[in-house]
N, C-alpha and C positions, 0 to 999 in steps of 0.2 A: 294292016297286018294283024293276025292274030295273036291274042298275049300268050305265052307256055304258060300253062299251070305249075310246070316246074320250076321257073321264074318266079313266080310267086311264093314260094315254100323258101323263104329267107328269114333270119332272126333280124329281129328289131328291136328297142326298146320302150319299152312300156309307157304311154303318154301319161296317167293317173300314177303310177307308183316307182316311175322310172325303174325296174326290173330290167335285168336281160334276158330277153326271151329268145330261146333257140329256135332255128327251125326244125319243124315237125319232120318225125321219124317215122310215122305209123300208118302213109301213104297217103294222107290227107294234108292240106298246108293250113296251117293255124291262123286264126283271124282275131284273137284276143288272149290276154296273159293269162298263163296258168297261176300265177302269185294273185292277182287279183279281180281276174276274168273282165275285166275292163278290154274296150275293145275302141276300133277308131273308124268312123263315118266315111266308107272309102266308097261303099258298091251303092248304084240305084236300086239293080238287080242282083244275088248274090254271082259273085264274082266278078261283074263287068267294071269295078275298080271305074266307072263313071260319075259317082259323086265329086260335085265340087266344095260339099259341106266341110269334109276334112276334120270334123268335132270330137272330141270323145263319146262313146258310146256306154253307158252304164247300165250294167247286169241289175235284170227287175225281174226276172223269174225263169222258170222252167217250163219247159213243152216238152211232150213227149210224142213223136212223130212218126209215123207207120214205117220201118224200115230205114229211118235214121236214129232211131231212138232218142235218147233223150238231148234234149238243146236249153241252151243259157239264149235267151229273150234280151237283145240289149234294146235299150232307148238313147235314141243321139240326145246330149244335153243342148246341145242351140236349134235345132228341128223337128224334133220330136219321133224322127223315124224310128222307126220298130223292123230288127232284125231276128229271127233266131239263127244261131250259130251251132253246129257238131261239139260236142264233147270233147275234149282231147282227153282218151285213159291211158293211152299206151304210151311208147317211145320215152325220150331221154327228160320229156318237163310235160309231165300228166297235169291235169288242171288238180286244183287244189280240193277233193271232193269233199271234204268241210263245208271250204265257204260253197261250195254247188249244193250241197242239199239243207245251204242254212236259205237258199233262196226260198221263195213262198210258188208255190204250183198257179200256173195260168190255167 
């Protein structure tokens, strides 16, 4: 059966800084904290939540991508996969655009 994406769009808390993270308001569902953009090893593919790595994923840089604009690059710490994720600007917990553009550009 197929997963809802609105299913997806749930708060959680933060695996690297224990934050409470809300879920996303600005019709997108959030995949890493806005406090410390840390993220967690869930998708093979983005969104198929098929990973069975389950890791922390750690912010290593910036992409900026034809009509997503700009994306935070995690790296899983135990497999080394490499994701970039959407921006959160809007809604009730925007990411922290400090530490976003204290990243280094890929």
């Amino acid at each position: 059966m197929a997963r809802s994406r609105r299913a997806e769009n749930t708060g959680f808390v933060c695996v690297h800084c224990a934050a409470d993270v809300p879920a996303n308001t600005d019709g997108h569902y959030r995949n890493h904290c806005p406090v410390c953009l840390w993220s967690l090893h869930v998708d093979d593919l983005p969104g198929d939540r098929a990973s069975d790595c389950r890791q922390p994923m750690q912010p290593i840089g910036l992409v900026e991508k034809s009509g997503k604009g700009w994306q935070v690059v995690h790296r899983c710490t135990a497999c080394g996969h490499r994701q970039p994720n959407r921006l959160v600007r809007d809604g009730d917990a925007p990411d922290d655009l400090d530490l976003v553009l204290s990243l280094p550009w890929l």
